[in-house]
C-alpha positions as CSV (number, residue, x, y, z in Angstrom):
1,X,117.5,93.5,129.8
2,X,118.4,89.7,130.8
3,X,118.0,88.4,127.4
4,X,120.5,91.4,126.0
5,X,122.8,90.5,128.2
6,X,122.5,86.5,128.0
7,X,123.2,87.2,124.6
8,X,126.5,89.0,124.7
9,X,127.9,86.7,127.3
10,X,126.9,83.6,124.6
11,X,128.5,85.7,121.7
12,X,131.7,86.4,123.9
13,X,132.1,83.2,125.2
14,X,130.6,80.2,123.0
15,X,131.3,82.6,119.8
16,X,135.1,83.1,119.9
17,X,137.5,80.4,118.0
18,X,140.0,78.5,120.5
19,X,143.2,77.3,119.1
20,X,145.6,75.3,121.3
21,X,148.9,74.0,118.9
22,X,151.2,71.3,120.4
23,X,154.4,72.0,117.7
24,X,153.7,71.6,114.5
25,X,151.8,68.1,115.0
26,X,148.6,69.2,116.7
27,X,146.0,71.9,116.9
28,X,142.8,71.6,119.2
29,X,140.0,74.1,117.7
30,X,137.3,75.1,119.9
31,X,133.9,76.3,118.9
32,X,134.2,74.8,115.4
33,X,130.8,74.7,114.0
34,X,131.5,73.5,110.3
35,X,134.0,71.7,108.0
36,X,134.6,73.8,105.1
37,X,137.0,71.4,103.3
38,X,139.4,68.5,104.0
39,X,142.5,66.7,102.8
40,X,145.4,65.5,104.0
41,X,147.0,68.9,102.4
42,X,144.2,71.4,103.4
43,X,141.8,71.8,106.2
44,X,139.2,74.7,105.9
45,X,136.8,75.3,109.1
46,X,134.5,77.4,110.1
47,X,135.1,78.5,114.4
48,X,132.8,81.2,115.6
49,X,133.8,84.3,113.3
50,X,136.6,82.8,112.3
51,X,137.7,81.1,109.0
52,X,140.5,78.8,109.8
53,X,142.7,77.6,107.1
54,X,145.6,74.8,107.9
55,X,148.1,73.2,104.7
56,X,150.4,70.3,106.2
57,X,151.1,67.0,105.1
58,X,149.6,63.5,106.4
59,X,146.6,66.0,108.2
60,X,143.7,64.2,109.8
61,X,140.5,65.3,111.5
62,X,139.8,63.9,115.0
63,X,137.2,63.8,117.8
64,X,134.9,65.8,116.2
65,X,132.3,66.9,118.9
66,X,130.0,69.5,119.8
67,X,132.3,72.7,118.9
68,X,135.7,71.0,119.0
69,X,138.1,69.0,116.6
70,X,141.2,67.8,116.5
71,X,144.1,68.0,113.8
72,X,146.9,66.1,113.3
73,X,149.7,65.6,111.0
74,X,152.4,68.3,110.2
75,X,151.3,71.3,109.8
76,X,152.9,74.0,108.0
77,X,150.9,76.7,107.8
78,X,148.1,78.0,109.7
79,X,145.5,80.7,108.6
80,X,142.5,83.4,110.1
81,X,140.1,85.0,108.4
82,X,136.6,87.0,109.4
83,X,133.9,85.2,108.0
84,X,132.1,87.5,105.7
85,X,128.2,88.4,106.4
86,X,128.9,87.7,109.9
């Protein structure tokens, strides 16, 4: 019974995307486990069971570290998506 539960609490809590946006300059994602694809026009990430999608201009990845990253730049757009298969 432990383990199940130990397992839900991981899935709610270390599983769920964080997004904190400061304007249209910065977004802090947390629980980002993979970089789909990067540009300075496009950003693609994979954050729990989330596909995140970001266009801007000028954007740069930053301080990648276990389950966070930073973006900069100006941002323009930002988009969500459920990962398939998940």
């Amino acid at each position: 019974m432990f383990d199940k539960l130990t397992e839900k609490v991981n899935a709610a809590v270390f599983e769920e995307a964080g997004m904190h946006i400061s304007g249209n300059r910065e977004i802090i994602l947390e629980n980002c486990r993979r970089i789909e694809e990067c540009s300075d026009v496009f950003m693609s990430f994979a954050c729990g069971k989330l596909l995140v999608h970001i266009w801007g201009n000028d954007l740069r990845a930053f301080d990648y570290r276990t389950g966070g990253l930073v973006i900069r730049g100006k941002i323009s757009q930002i988009e969500l998506a459920e990962r398939r298969g998940r």
